[in-house]
C-alpha positions in Angstrom: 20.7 9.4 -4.1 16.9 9.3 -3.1 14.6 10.5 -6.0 11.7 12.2 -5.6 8.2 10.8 -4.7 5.0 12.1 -5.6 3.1 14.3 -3.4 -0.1 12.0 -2.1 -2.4 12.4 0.6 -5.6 10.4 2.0 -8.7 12.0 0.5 -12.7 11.6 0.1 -13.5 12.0 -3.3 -17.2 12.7 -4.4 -17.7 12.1 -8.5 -21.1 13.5 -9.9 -22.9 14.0 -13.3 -26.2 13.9 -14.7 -27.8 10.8 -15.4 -29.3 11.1 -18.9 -27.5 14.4 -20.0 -26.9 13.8 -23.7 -30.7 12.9 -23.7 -31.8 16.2 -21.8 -29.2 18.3 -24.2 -31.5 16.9 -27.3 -34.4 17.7 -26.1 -34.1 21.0 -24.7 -30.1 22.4 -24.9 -30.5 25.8 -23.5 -32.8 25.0 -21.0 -31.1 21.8 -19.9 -27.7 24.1 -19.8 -29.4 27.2 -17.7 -31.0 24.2 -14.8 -26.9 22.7 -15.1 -25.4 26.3 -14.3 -28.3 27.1 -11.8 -27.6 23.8 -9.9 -23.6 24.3 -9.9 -24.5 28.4 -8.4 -27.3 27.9 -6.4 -26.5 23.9 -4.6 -23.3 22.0 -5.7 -21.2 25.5 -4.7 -22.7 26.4 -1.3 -23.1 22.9 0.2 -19.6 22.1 -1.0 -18.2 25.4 0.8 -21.0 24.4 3.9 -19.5 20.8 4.4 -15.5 21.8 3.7 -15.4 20.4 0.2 -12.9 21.9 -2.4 -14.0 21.3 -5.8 -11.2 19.8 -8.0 -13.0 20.6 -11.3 -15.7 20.6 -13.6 -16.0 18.3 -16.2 -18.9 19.2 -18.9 -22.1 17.6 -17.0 -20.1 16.8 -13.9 -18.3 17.8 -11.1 -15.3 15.9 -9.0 -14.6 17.6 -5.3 -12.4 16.6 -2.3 -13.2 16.1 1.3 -11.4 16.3 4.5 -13.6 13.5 5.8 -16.4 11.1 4.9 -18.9 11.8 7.0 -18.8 15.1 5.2 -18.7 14.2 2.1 -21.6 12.2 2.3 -23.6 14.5 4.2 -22.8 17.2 1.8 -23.9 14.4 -1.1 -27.4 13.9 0.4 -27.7 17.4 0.9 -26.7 18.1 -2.6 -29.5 15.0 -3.9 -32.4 16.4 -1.4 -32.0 19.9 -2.1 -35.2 21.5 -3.3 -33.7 23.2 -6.2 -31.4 19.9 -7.4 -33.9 19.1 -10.5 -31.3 17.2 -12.8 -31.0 13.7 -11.9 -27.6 13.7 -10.5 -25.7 9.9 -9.7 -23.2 10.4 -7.2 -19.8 8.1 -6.3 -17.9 8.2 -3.1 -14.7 6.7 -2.4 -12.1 7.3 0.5 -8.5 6.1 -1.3 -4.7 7.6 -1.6 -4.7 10.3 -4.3 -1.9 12.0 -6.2 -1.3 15.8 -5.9 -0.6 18.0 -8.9 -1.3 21.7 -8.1 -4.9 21.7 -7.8 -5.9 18.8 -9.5 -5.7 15.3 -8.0 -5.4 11.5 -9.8 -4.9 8.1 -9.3 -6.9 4.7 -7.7 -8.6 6.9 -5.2 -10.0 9.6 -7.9 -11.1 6.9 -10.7 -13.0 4.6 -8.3 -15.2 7.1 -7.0 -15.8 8.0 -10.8 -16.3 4.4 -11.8 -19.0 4.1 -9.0 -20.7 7.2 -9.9 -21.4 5.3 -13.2 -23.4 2.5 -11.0 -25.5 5.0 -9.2 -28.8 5.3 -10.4 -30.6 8.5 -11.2 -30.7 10.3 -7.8 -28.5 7.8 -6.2 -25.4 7.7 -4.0 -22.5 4.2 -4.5 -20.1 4.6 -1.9 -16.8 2.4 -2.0 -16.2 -0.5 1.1 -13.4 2.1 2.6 -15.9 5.0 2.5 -18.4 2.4 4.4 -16.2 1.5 6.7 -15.7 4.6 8.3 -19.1 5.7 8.7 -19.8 3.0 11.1 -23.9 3.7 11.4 -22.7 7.2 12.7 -25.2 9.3 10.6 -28.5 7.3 11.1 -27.9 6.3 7.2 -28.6 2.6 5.5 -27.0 1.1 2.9 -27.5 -2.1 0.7 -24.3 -4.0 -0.1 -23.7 -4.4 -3.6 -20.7 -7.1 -3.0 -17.7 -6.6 -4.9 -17.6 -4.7 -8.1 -15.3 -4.9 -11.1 -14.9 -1.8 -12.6 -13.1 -0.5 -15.3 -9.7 0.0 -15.3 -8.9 -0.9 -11.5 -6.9 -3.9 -11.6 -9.1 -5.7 -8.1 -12.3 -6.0 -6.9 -14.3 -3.0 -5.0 -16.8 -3.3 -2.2 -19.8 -0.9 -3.1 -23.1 0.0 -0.9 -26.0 1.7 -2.2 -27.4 4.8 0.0 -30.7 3.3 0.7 -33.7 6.4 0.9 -35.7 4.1 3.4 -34.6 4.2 6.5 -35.0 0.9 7.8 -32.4 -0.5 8.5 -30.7 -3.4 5.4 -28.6 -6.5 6.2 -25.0 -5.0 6.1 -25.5 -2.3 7.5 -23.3 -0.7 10.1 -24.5 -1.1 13.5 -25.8 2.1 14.9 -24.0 1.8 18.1 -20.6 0.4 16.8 -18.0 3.1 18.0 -14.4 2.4 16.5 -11.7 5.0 17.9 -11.2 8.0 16.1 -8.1 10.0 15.8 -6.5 13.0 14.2 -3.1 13.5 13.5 -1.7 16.8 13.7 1.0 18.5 11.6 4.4 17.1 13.6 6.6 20.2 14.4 9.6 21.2 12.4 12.3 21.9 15.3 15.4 22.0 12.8 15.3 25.8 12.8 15.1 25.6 9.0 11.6 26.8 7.8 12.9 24.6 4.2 12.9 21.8 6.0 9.1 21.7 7.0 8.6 19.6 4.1 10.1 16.4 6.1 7.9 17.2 9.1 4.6 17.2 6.9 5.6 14.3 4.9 6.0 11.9 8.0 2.7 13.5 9.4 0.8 12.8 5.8 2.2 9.1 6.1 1.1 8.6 9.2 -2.5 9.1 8.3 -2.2 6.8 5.3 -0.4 4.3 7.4 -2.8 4.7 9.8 -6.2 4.4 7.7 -5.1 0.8 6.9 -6.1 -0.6 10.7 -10.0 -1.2 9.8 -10.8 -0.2 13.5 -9.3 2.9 13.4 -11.4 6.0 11.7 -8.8 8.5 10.9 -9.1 12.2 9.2 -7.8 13.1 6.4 -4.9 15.7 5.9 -7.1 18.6 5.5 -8.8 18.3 8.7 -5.7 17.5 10.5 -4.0 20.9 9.3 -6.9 23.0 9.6 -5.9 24.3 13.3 -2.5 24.6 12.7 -1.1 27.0 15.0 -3.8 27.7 16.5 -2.8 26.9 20.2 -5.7 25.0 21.2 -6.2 22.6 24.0 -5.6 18.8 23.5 -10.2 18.9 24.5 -11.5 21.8 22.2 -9.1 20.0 19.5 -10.8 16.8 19.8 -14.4 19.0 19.8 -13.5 20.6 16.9 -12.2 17.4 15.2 -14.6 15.1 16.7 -12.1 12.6 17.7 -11.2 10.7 20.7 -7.5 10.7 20.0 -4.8 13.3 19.0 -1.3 11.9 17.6 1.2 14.7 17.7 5.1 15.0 17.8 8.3 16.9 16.3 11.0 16.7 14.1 14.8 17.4 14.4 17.1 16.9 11.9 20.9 17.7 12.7 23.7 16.9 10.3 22.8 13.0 9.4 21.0 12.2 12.2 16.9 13.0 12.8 14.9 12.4 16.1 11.3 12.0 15.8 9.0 12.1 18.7 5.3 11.3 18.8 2.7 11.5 21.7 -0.9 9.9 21.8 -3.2 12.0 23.7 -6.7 10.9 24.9 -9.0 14.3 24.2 -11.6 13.7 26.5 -9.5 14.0 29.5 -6.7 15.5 27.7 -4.5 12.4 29.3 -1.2 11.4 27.7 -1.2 7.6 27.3 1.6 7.2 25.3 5.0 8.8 24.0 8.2 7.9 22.3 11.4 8.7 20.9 13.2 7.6 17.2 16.7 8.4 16.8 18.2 7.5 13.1 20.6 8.2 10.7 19.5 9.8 7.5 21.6 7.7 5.3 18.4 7.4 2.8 15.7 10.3 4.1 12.6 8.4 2.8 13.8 5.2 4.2 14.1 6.9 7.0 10.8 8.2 7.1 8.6 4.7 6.6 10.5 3.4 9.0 10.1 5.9 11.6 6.3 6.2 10.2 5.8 2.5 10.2 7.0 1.6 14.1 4.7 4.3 15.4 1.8 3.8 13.3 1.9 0.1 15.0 2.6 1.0 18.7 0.1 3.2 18.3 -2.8 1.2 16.6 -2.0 -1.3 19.8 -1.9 1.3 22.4 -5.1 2.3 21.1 -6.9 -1.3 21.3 -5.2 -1.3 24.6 -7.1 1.7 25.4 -10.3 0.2 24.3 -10.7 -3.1 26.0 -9.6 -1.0 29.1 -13.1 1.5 28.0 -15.0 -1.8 26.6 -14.8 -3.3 30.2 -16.4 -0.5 32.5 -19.7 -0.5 30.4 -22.3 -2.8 31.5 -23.0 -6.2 29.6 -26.2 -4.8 28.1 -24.6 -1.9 26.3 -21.9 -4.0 24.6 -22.5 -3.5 20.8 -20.6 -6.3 18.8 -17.3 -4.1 18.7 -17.0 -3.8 22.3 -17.7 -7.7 22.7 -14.8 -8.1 20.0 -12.8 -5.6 22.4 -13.6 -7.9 25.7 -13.0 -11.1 23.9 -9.8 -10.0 22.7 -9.0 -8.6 26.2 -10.2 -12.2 28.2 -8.4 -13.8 25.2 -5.0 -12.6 26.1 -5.6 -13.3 30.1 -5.3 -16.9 29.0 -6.4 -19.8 30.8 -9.6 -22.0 30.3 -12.2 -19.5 32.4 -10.6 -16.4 30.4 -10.4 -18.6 26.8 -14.5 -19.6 28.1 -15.4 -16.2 28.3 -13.5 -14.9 25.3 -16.0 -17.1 23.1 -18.8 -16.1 24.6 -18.3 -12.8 23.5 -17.0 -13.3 20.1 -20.2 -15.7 19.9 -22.0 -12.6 21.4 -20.5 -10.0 18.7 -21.6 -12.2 15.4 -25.4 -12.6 17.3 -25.8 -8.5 17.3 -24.2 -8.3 13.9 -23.9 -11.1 11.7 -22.1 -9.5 9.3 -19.4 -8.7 11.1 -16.6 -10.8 9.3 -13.6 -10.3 12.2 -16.3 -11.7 15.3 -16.3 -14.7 13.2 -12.5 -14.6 13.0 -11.4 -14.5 15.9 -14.2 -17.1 17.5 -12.3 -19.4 14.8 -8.9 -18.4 16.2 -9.9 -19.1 19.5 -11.1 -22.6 18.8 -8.0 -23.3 16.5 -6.0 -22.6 19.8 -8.4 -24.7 22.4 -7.1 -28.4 22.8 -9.6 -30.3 20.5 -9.2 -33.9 21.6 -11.6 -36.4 19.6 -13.5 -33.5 18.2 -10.0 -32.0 15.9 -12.1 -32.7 12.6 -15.6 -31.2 13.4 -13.8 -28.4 14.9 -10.7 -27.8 12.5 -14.1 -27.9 9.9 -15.8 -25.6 11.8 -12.3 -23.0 11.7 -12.8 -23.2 8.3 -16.4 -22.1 7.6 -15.9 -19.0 10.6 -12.4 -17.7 8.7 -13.8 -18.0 4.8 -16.8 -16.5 6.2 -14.5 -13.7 7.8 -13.0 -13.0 4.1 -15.9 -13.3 2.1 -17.8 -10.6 4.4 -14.5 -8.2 4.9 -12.2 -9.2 2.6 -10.3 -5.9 3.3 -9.6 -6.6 6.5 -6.2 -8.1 6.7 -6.7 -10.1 10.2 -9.6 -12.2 8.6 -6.7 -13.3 6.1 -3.9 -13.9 8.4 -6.5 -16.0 10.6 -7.5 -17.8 7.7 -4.0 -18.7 6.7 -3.5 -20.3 10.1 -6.3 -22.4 9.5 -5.1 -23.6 5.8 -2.1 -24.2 7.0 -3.3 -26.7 9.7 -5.3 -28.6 7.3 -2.3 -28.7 4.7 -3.7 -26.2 2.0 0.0 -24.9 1.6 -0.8 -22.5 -1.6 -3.9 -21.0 -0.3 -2.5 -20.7 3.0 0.7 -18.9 1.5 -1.9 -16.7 -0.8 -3.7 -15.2 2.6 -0.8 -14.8 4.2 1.1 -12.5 1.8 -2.7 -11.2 1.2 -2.6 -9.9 4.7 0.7 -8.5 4.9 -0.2 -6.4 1.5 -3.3 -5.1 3.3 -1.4 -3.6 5.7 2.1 -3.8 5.9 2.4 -2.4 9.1 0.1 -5.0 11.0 2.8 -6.7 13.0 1.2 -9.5 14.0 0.6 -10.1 10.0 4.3 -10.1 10.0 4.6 -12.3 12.8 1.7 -15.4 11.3 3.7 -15.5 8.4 7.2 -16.3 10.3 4.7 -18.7 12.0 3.6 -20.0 8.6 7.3 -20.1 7.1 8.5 -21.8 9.1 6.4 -24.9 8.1 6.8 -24.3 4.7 10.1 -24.7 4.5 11.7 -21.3 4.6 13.2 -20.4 7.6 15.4 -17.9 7.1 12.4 -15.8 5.4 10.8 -16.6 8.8 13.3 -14.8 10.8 13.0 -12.5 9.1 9.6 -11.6 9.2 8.8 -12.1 13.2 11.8 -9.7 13.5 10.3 -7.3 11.1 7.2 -8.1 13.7 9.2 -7.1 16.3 10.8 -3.9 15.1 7.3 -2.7 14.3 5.9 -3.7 17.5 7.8 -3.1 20.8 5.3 -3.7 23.1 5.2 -6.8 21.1 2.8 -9.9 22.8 4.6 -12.5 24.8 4.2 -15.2 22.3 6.0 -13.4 19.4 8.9 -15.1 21.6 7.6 -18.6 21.0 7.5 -18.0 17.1 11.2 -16.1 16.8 12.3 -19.3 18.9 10.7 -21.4 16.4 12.0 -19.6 13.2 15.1 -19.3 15.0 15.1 -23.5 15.5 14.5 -23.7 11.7 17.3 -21.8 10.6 19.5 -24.1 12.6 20.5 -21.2 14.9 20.1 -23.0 18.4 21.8 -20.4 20.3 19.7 -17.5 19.5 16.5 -19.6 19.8 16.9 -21.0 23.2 17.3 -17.1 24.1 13.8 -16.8 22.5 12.6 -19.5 24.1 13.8 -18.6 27.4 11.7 -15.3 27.3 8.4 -16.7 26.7 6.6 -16.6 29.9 4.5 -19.4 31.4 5.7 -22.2 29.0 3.5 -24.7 28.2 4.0 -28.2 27.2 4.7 -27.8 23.2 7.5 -24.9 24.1 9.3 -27.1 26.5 9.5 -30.1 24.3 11.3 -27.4 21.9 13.3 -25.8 24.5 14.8 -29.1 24.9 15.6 -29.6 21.7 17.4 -26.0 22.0 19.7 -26.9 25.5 20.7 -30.3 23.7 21.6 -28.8 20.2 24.2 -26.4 22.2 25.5 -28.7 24.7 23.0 -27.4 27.9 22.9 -31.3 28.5 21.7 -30.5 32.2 19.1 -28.4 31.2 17.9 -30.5 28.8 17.6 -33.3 30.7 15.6 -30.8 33.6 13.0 -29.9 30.1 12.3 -33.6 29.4 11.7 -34.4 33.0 9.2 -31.3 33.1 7.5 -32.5 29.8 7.0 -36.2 31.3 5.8 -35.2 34.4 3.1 -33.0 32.6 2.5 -35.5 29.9 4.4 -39.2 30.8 2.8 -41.0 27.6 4.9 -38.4 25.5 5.8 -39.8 22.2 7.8 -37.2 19.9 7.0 -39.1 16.7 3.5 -38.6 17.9 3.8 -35.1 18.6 5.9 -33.8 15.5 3.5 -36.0 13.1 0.4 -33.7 14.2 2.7 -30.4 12.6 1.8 -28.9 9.3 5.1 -29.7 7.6 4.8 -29.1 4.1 8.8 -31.2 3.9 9.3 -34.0 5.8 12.6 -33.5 6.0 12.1 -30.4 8.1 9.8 -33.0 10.3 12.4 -36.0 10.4 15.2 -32.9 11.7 12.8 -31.9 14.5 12.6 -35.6 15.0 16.1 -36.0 15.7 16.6 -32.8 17.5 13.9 -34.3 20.4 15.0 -37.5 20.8 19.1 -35.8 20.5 17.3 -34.3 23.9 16.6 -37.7 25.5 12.8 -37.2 24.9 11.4 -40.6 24.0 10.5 -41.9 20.9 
């Protein structure tokens, strides 16, 4: 029998007291209590109802309150700080972070890192966390100062933290002005099992969703409160987005009949009120949440790809000059997956583009190294495998959140045989967000070369399941997984899906007709990788893999030359 989870929900969480406030008491205790109970009456109360806050509670000198969003929680902050009356030296802490709900009150990571930041505020100031930052994306005309990564007490890792700078000039690390991620809201999903009790599943996927959601870094989502505030109202797919200020609406229904539940989810486009994208999810409620993070999980992938989908598609009709380094990012992802030498040419010119307009952009530098590590390097394989390096630990160390800098970078370990630290980014990327399939899929990738191939299976069809509208290529690593495992069969099916085949999947697909007795089609594989490349030598070939074994190199071996490949 399921047990029972905790109720949690997405939430920014403003933490304020008074810097000095023992000190003040001392020297003046009624007068220092009438300014406290002024302030709380006459500013913290109004600007909290003004920018949708709900205050959790008070705590002697201090004050924690929630918000549906951050922008409003840090525009209710400055208002708070500026206000003419605010005469106690307040330090303010932000952080956007899962919470747990317990009536009114909230806890956990998300509440005591806000708290813990408050404490590195100075007098006057504003800390926000690295998740707050990244979804104000230069949106309010406000600078920051990076303060790197903090320790603080009693959370177990390391927290990004930016300083609200009063000048407005612009600091190194700061968001660009014009760098527009996607912003969506996702409403409350219907409850269609005509039993009002069962509402509860219906909210609990939608609550998931925006957790689930809130881990793609270029995807600014609202928090539950905002999402539920026009419940019911019947408004348009346009005045919803107005009123949410959002480009995109996610929105769906659930049904749940005997064991069996059906959940449906639509993305909508609120500017033209277009429907880009809907689906259907039919399981069995043999475990209900199990149920539910699947179901959650497989749409908050397709939807996070239909979304960047929708982006290049937006990032290519604006002309060159208005390209911010997000756009650029968009375009060299979308030239990146055309292929080709012209596309892969103009892919690094805009990834080379994006880290010019903002340096500190860690993913620009991660993908310019990804597209090197997949260009043919000839003589120059050490300057440039050097040169993936420095662009992918340069990714990390400037957004070490992000989990595509750390999938990247275990690509790029793993070609220069740094098998631990390769293995560390890996899992590192999949823990940042579990529902990144293509996180799933570099690790089958990276599995597979260390030895453990049946975990590789494993993951690219995890990869897979969370991503249906899956690349081409995830065929080319389930093939090679699939080739590990000894499971010849199933990978030449892989193998024979993969479109436009280029030298390196032949040689395998060779390997895959001889090991089940295609001795025709093998022989028509080999002939197709001579005549591209008649110098081929496979001990050549399978010496330039990253096998951690060499076992698992000497059975490739004799798999290609089983094939009649030559030696």
């Amino acid at each position: 029998m399921a047990t029972a989870r905790p109720d949690r929900r997405l939430a920014a969480i403003l933490a304020a007291d008074v810097a000095g406030y023992s000190g003040l008491i001392e020297q003046d205790e009624a007068g220092t209590l009438a300014r406290l109970t002024e302030l709380r009456s006459a500013v913290v109360e109004p600007q909290l109802a003004s920018h949708h806050g709900r205050l959790i509670k008070l705590m002697g000198d201090g004050f924690l309150a929630e918000f549906p969003s951050v922008v409003d929680a840090v525009v209710c902050a400055v208002a708070i700080q500026t206000h003419a009356m605010a005469d106690l030296p307040l330090r303010i802490g932000l952080n956007l972070g899962d919470v747990v709900v317990e009536g009114a009150d909230l806890y956990g990571d998300g509440v005591n890192i806000a708290s813990r930041l408050e404490g590195l505020a100075e007098p006057g100031g504003i800390i926000v966390s690295g998740t707050a930052w990244d979804h104000l994306h230069g949106q309010l005309g406000l600078s920051f100062a990076s303060l790197g990564e903090q320790q603080l007490k009693n959370i177990a890792r390391p927290v990004r933290a930016y300083r609200l700078l009063r000048d407005p000039t612009p600091q190194p690390g700061a968001p660009p002005k014009n760098l527009e991620r996607p912003s969506i809201a996702v409403l409350p999903f219907d409850n269609l099992s005509g039993d009002p009790a069962q509402a509860y599943f219906s909210d609990g996927i939608t609550e998931d969703l925006i957790t689930e959601l809130s881990r793609f870094r270029d995807l600014v989502v609202l928090a539950r409160h905002s999402s539920f505030a026009l419940r019911g109202q019947g408004l348009g797919a346009a005045e919803l987005g107005r009123r949410l200020g959002v480009s995109y609406l996610l929105e769906g229904s659930v049904r749940k009949a005997g064991e069996r539940v059906r959940v449906t989810a639509q993305l909508i486009e609120t500017a033209r009120g277009a429907h880009l994208w809907a689906d259907r999810y039919d399981r069995a409620l043999d475990d209900i949440f199990a149920v539910q993070d699947e179901v959650v999980a497989t749409i908050a992938t397709t939807l996070a790809s239909r979304i960047e989908a929708v982006g290049w598609e937006h990032a290519k009709r604006k002309p060159p000059a208005d390209l911010a380094a997000y756009d650029c990012v968009l375009r060299g992802l979308e030239r990146f997956a055309a292929q080709g030498p012209e596309a892969n040419s103009a892919a690094r010119s805009f990834f080379e583009r994006a880290i010019a307009l903002d340096p500190g952009y860690g993913l620009a530098h991660a993908y310019l190294a990804l597209h090197i590590f997949n260009e043919d390097w000839g003589d120059q394989a050490m300057a440039l495998r050097e040169r993936c390096l420095q662009l992918t630990r340069r990714a990390v160390e400037l957004d070490p959140a992000d989990s595509r800098c750390h999938r990247i970078l275990a690509m790029v370990l793993l070609s220069v045989g740094e098998f631990e630290r390769a293995e560390y980014h890996a899992m590192r990327s999949v823990t940042l967000n579990p529902n990144d399939a293509n996180a799933q899929a570099y690790r089958s990738y990276l599995l597979v070369f260390m030895g453990h191939p049946d975990e590789a299976v494993a993951a690219i069809e995890r990869a897979i399941r969370l991503n249906p509208f899956h690349p081409n290529w995830y065929w080319n690593y389930l093939g090679r997984a699939l080739v590990a495992a000894g499971r010849y069969e199933a990978a030449t099916a892989a193998f024979e899906r993969f479109d436009a085949p280029r030298l390196k999947h032949r040689v395998r697909l060779a390997a895959c007709y001889a090991g089940v007795g295609r001795v025709e089609d093998a022989r028509r594989a080999v002939a197709a990788v001579l005549a591209e490349l008649p110098d081929f030598s496979s001990s050549t070939w399978v010496a330039t893999l990253p096998y951690r074994h060499e076992a698992d190199r000497r059975r490739l071996l004799d798999d290609l030359l089983a094939a009649g490949l030559p030696r």
